[in-house]
TORVEX-781458 format. One record per atom (N, C-alpha, C, O, CB): atom name; x, y, z; residue number from 1. Coordinates in Angstrom, 3 decimals. Each point is the difference from the previous one (the first is absolute). Last residue first. Glycine has a CB too. Layout:
BEGIN
NURO site     east    north       up pos
NURO   CA        X        Y        Z NUM
...
end
This chain:
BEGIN
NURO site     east    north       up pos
NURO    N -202.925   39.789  -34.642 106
NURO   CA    0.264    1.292   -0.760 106
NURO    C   -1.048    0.999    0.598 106
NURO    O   -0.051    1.160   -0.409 106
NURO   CB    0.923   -2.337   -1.887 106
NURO    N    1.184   -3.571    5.084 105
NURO   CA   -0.903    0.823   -0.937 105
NURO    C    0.282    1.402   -0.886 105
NURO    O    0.949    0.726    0.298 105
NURO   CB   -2.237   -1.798    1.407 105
NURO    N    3.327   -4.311   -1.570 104
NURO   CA    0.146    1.486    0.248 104
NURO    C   -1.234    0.989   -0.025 104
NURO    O   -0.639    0.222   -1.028 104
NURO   CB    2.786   -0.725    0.054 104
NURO    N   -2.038   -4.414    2.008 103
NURO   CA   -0.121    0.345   -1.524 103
NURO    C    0.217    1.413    0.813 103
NURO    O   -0.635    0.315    1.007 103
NURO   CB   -1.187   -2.162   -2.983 103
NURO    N    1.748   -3.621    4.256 102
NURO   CA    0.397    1.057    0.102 102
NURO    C    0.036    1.461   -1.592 102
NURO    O    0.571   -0.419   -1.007 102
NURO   CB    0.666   -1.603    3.202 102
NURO    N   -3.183   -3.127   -0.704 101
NURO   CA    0.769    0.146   -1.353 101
NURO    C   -0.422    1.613    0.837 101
NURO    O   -1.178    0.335    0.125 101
NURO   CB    0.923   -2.696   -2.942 101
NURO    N   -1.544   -2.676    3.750 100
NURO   CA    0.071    1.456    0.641 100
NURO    C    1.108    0.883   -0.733 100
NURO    O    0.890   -0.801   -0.285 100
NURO   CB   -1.606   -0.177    2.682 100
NURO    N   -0.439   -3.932   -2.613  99
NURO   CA   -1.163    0.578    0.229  99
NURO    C   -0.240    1.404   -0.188  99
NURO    O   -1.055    0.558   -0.299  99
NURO   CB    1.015   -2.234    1.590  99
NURO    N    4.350   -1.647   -0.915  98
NURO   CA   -1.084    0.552   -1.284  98
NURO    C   -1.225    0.539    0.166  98
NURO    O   -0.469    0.234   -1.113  98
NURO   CB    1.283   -1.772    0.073  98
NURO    N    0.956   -0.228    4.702  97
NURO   CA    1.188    0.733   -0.241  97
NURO    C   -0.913    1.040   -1.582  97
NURO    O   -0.526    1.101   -0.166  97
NURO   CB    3.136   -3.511    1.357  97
NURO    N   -6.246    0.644    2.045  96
NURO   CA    1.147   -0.870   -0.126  96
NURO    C    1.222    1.380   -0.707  96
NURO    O   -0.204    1.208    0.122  96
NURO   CB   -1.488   -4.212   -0.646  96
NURO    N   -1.186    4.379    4.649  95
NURO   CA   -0.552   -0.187   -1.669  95
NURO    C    1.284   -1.193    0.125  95
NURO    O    0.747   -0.346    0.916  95
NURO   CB   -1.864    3.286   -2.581  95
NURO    N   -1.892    0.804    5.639  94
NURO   CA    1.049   -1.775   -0.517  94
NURO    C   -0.051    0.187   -1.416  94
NURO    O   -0.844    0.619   -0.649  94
NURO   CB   -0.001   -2.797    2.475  94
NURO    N    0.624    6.963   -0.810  93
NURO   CA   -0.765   -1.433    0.353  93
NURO    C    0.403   -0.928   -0.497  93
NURO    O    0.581   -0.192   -1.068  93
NURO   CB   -2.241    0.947    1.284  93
NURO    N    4.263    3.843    1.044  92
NURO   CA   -0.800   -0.953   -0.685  92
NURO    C   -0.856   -0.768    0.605  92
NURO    O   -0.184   -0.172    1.205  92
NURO   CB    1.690    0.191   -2.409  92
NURO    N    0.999    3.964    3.340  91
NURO   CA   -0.775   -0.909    0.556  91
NURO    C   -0.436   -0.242   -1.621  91
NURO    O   -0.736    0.887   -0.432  91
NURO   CB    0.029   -0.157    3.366  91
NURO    N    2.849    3.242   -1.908  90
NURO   CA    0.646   -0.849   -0.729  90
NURO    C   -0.892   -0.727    0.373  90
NURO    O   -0.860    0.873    0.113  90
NURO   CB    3.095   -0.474   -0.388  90
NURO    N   -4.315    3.022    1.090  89
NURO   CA    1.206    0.346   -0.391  89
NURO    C    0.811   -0.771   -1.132  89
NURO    O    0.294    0.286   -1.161  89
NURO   CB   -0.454    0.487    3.388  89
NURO    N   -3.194   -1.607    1.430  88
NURO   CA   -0.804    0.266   -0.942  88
NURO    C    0.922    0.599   -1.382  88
NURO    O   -0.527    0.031   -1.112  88
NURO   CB   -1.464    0.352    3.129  88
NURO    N    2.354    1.039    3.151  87
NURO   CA   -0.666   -1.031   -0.681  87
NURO    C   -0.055    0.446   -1.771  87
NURO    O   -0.144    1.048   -0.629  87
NURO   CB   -1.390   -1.654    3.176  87
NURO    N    5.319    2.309    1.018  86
NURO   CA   -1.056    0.378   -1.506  86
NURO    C   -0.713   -0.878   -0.140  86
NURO    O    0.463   -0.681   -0.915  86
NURO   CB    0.838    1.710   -0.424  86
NURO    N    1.303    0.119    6.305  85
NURO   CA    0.130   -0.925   -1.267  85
NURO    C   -1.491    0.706   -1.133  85
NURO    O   -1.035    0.627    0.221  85
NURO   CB    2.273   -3.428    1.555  85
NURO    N    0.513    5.287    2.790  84
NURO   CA    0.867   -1.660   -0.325  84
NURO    C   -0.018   -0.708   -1.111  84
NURO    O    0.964   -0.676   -0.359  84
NURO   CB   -1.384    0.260    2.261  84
NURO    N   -0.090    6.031   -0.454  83
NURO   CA   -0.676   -1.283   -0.630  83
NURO    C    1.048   -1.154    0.196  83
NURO    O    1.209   -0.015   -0.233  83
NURO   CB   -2.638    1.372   -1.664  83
NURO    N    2.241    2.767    4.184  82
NURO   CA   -0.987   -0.280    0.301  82
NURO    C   -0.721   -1.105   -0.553  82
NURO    O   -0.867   -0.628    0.607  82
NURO   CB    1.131    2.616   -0.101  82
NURO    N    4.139   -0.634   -0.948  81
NURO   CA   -0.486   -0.120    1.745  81
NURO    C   -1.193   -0.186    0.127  81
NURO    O   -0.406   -0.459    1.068  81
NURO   CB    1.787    1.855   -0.243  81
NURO    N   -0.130    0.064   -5.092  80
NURO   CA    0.714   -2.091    0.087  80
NURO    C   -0.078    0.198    1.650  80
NURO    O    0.277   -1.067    0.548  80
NURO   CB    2.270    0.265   -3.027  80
NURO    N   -3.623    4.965   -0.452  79
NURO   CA   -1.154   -1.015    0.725  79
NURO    C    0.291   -1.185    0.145  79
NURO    O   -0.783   -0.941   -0.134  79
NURO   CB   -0.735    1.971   -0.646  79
NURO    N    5.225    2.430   -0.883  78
NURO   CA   -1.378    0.585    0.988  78
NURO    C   -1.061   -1.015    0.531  78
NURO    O   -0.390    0.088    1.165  78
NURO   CB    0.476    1.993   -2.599  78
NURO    N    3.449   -3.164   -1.780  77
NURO   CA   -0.178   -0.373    1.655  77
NURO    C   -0.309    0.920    0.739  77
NURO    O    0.225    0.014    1.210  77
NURO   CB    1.197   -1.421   -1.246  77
NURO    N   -3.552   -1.153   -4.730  76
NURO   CA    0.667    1.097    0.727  76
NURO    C    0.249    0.269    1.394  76
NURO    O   -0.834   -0.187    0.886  76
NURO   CB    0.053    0.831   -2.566  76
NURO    N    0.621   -5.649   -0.513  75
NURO   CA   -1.164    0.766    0.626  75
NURO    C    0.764    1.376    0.633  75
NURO    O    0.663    0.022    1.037  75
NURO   CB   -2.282   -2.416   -0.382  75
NURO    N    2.399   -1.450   -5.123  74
NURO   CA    0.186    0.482    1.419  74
NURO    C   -0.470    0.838    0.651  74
NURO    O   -0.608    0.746   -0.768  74
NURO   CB    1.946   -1.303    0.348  74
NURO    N   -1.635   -4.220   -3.008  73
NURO   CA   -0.299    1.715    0.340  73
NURO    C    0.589    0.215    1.180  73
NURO    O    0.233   -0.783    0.920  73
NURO   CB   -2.447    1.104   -1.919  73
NURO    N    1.840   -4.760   -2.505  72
NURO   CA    0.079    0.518    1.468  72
NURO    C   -0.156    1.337   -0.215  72
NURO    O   -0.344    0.375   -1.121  72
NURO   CB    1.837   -2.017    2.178  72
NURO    N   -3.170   -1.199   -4.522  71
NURO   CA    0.988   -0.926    0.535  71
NURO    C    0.289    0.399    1.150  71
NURO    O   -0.088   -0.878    0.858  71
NURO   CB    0.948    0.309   -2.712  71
NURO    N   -5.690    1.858   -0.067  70
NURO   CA    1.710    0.504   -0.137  70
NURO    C    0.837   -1.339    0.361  70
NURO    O   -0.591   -1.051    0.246  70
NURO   CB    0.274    3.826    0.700  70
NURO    N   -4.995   -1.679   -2.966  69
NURO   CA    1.310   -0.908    1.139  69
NURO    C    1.110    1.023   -0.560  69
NURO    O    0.315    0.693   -0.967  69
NURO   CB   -0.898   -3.949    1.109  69
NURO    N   -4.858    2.053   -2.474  68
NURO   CA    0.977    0.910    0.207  68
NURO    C    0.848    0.146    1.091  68
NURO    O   -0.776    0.179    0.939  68
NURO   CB   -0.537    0.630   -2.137  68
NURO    N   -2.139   -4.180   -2.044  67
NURO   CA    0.424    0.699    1.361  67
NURO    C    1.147    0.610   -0.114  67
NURO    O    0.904   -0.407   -0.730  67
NURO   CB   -1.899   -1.074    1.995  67
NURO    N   -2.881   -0.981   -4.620  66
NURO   CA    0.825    0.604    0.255  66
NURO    C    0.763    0.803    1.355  66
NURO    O   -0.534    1.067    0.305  66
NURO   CB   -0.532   -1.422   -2.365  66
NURO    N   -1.846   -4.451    0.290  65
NURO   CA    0.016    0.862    0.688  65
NURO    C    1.406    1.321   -0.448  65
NURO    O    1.106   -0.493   -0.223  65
NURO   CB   -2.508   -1.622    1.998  65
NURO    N   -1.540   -2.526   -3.758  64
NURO   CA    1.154    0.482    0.046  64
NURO    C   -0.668    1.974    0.636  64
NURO    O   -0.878    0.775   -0.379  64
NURO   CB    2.436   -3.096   -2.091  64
NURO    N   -3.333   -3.734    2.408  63
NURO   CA   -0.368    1.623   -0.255  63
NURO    C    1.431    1.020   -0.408  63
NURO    O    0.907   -0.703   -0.443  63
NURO   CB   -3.087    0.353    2.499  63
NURO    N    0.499   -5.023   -3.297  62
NURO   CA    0.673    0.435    0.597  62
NURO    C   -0.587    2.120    0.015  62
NURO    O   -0.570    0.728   -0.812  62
NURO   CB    2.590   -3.537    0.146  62
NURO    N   -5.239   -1.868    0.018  61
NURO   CA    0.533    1.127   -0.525  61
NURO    C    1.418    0.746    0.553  61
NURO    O   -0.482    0.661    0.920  61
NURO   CB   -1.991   -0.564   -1.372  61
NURO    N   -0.454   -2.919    3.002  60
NURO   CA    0.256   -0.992   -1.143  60
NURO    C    0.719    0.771   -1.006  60
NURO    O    0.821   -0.724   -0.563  60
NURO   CB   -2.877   -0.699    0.933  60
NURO    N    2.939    1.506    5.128  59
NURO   CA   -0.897    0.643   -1.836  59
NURO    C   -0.078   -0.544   -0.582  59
NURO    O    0.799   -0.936    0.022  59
NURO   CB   -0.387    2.360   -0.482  59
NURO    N    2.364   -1.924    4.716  58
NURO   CA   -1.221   -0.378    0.088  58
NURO    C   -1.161    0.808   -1.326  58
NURO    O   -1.162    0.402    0.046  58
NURO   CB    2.006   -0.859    2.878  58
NURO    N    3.889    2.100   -2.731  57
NURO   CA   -0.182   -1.125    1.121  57
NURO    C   -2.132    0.087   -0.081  57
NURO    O   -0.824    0.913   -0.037  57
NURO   CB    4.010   -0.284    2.205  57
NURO    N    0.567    1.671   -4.682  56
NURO   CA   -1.040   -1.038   -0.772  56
NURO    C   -0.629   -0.427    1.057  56
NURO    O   -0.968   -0.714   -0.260  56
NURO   CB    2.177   -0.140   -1.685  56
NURO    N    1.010    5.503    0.743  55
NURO   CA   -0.304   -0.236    0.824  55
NURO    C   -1.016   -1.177   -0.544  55
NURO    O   -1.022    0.182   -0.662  55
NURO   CB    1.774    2.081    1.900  55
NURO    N    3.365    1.258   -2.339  54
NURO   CA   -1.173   -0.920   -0.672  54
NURO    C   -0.489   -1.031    1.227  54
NURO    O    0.874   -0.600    0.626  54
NURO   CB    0.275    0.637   -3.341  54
NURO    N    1.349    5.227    2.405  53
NURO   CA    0.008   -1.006    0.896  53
NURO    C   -0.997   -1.040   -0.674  53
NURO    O   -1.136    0.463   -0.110  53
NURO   CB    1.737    1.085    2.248  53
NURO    N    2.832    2.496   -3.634  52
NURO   CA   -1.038   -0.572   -0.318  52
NURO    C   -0.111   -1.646    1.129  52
NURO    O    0.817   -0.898    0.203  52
NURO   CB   -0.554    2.406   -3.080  52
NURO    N    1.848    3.659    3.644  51
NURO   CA    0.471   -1.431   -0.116  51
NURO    C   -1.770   -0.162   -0.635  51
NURO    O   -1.013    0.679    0.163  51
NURO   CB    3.488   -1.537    2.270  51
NURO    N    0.503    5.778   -1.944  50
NURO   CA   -1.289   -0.924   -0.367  50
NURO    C    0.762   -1.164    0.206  50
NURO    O    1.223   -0.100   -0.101  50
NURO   CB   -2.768    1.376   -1.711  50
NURO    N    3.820    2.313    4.456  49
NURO   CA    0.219   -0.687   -1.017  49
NURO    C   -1.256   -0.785   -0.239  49
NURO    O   -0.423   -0.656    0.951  49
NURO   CB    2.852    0.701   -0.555  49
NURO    N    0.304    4.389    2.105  48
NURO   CA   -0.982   -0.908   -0.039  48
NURO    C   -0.129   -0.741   -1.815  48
NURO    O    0.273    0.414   -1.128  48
NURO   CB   -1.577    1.247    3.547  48
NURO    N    5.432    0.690    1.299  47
NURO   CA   -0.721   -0.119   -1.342  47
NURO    C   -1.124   -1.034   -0.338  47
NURO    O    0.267   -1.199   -0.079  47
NURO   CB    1.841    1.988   -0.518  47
NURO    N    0.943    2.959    4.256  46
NURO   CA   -0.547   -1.296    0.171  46
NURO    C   -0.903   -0.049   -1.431  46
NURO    O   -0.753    0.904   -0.363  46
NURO   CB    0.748   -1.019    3.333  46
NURO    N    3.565    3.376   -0.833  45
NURO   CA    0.019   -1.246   -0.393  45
NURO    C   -0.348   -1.454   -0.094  45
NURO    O    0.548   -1.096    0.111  45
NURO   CB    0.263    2.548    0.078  45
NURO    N   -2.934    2.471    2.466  44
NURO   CA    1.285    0.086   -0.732  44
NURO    C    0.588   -1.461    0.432  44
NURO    O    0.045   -0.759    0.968  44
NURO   CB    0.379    3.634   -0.927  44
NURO    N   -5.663   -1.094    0.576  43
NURO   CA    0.747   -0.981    0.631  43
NURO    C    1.377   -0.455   -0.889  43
NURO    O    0.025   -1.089   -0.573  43
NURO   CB   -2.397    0.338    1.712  43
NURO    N   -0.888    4.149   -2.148  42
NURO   CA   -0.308   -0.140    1.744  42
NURO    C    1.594   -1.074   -0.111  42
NURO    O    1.095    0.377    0.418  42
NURO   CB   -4.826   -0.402    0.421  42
NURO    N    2.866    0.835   -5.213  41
NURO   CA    0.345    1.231    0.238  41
NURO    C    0.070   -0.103    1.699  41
NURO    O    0.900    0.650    0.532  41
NURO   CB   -2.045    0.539   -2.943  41
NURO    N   -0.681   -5.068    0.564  40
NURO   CA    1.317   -0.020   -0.767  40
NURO    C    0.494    1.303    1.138  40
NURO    O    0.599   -0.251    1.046  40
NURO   CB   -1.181   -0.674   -4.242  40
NURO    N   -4.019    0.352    2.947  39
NURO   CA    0.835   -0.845    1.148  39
NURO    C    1.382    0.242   -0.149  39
NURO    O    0.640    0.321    1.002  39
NURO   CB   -2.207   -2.170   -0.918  39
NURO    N   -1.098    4.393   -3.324  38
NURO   CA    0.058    0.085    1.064  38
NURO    C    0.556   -0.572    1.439  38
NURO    O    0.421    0.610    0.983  38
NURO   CB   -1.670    0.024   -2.549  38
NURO    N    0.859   -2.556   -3.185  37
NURO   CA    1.125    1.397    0.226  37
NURO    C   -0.235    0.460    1.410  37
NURO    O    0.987   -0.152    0.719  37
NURO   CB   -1.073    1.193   -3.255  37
NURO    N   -3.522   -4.334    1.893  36
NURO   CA    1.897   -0.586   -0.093  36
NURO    C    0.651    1.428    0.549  36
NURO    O    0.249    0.420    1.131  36
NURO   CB   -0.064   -2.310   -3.831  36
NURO    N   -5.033    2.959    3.828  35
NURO   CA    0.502   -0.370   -0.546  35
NURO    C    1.495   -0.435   -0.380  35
NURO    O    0.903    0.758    0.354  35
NURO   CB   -2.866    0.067   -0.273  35
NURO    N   -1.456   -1.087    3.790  34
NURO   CA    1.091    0.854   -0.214  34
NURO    C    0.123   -0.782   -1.650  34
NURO    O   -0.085   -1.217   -0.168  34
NURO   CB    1.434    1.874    3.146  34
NURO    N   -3.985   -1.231    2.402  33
NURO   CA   -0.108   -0.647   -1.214  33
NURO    C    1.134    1.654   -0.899  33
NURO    O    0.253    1.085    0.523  33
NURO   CB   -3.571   -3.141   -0.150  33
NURO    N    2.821   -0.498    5.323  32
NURO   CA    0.013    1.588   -1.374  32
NURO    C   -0.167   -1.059   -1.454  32
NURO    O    0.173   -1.204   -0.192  32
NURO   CB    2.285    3.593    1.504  32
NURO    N   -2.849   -3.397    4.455  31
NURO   CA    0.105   -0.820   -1.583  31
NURO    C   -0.385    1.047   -0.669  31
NURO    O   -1.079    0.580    0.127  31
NURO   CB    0.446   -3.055    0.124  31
NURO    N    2.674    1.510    4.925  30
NURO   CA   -0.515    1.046   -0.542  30
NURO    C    0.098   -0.298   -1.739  30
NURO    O    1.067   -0.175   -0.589  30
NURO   CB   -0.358    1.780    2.931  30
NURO    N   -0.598   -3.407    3.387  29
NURO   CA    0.189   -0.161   -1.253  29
NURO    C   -0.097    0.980   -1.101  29
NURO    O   -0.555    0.970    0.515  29
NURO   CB   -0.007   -2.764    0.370  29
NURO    N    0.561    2.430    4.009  28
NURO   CA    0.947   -0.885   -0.175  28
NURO    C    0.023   -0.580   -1.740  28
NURO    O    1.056   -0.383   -0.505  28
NURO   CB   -1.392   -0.185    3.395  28
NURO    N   -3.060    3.562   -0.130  27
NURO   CA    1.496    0.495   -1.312  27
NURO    C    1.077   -0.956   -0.503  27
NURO    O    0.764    0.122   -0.958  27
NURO   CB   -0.698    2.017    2.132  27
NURO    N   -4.184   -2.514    2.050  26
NURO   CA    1.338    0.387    0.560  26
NURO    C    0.761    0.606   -0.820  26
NURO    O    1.039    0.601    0.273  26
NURO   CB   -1.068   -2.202    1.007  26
NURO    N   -3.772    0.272   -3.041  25
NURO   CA   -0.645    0.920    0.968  25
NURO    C    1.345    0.152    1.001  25
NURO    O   -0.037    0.965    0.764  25
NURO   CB   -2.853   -1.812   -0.978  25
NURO    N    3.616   -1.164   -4.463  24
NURO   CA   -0.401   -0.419    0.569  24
NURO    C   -0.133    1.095    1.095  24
NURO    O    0.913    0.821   -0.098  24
NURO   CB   -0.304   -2.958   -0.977  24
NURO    N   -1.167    3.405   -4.133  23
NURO   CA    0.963   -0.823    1.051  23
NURO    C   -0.908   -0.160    0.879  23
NURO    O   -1.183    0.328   -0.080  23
NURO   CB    3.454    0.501   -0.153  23
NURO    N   -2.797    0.468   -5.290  22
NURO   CA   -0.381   -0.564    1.372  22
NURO    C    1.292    0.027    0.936  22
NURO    O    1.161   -0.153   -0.378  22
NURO   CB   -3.039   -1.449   -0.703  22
NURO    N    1.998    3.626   -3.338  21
NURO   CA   -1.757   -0.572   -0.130  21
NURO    C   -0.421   -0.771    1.083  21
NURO    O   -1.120   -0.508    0.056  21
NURO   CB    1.190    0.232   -2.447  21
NURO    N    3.622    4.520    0.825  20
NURO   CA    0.298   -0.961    1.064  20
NURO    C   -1.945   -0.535   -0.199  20
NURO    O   -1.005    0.706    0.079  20
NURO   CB    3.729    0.744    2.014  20
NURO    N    0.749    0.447   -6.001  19
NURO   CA   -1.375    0.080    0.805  19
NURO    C   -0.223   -1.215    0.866  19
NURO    O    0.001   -1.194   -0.299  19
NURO   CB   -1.048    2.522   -1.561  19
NURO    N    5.503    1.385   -0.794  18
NURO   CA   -1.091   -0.759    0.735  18
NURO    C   -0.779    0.182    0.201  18
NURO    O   -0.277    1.171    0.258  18
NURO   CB    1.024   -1.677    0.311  18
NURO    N    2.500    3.658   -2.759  17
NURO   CA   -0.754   -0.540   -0.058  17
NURO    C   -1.043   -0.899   -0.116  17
NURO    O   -0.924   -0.027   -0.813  17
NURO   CB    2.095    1.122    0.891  17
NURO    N    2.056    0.913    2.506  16
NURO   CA    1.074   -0.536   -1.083  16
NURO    C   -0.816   -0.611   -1.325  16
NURO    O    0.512   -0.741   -0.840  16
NURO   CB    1.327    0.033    2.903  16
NURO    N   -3.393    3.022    2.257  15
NURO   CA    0.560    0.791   -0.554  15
NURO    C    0.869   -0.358   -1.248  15
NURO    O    0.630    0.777   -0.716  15
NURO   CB   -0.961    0.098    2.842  15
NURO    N   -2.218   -3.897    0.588  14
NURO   CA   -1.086    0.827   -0.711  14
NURO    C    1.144    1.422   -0.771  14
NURO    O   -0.359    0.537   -1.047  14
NURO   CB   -2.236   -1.297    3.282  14
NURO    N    4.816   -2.547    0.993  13
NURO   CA   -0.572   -1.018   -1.580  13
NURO    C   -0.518    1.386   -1.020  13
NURO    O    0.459    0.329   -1.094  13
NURO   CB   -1.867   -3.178    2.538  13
NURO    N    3.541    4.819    2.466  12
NURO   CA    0.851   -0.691   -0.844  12
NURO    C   -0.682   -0.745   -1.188  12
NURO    O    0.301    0.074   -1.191  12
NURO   CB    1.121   -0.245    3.188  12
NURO    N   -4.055    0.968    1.717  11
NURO   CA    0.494    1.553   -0.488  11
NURO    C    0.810   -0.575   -1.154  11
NURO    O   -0.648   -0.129   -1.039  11
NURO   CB    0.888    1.795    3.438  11
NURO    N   -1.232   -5.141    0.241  10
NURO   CA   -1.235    0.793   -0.764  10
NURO    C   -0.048    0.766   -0.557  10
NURO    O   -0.834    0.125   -0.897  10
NURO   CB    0.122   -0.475    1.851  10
NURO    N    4.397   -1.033    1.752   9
NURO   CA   -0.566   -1.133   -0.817   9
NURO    C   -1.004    0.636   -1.193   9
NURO    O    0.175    0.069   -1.217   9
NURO   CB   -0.040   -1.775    3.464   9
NURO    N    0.182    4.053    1.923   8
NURO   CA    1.497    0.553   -1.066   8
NURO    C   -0.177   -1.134   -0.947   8
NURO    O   -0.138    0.541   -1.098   8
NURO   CB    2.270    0.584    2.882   8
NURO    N   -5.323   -1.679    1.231   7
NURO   CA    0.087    1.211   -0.570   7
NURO    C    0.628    0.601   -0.973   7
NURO    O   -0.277    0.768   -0.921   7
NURO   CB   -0.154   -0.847    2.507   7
NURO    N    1.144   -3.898    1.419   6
NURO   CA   -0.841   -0.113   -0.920   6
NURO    C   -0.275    0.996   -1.123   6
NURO    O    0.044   -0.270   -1.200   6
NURO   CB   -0.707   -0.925    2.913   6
NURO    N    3.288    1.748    2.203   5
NURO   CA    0.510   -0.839   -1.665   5
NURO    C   -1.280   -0.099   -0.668   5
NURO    O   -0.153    0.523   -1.104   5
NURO   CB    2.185   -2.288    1.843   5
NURO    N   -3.568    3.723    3.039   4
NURO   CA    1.513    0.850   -0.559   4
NURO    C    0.532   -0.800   -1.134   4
NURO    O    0.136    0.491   -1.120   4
NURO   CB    0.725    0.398    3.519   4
NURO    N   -3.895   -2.826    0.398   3
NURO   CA   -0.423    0.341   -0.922   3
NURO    C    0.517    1.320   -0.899   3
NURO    O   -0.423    0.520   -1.032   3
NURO   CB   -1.144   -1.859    2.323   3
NURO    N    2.343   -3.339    1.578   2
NURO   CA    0.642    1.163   -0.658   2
NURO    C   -0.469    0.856   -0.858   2
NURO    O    0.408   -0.020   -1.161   2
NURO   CB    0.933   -1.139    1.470   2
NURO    N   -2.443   -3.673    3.147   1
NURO   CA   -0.382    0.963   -1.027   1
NURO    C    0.962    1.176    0.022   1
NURO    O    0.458    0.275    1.109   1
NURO   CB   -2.873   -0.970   -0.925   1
end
């Protein structure tokens, strides 16, 4: 545990305005919620992007999902000693090629 990073983690989301809605009792995790522009402004040169995800597996109906991804980001290097990775960032879900269709957001 670090609860010196953690801190500065915390300080950084809520001041960029995050809202931290859980971590783990070590700190080791930490899940903010944030609107786009907001992630954008934390994490230089990084551009989020809607995908439409259609989802048939086992429906009789196909569904269609919207999600929001980057391709990569980078992590200011005030806090790259302390974070290792963005869940949740880039991570799709399986799809086929056509499934998923990248759209700028405005």
């Amino acid at each position: 545990a670090n609860p010196e990073a953690t801190a500065s983690i915390q300080t950084y989301l809520e001041a960029h305005g995050a809202t931290i809605t859980r971590s783990t009792p070590r700190g080791e995790y930490i899940r903010a919620r944030a609107n786009v522009s907001s992630w954008e402004a934390m994490l230089p040169e990084t551009q989020f992007y809607h995908y439409d995800f259609v989802d048939t597996k086992g429906q009789a109906a196909p569904s269609r999902r919207n999600i929001i991804r980057t391709e990569s980001y980078l992590i200011p290097a005030g806090l790259s000693k302390h974070v290792s990775f963005i869940f949740f960032a880039t991570q799709l879900p399986p799809r086929k090629p056509e499934s998923m269709m990248p759209k700028k957001i405005t």
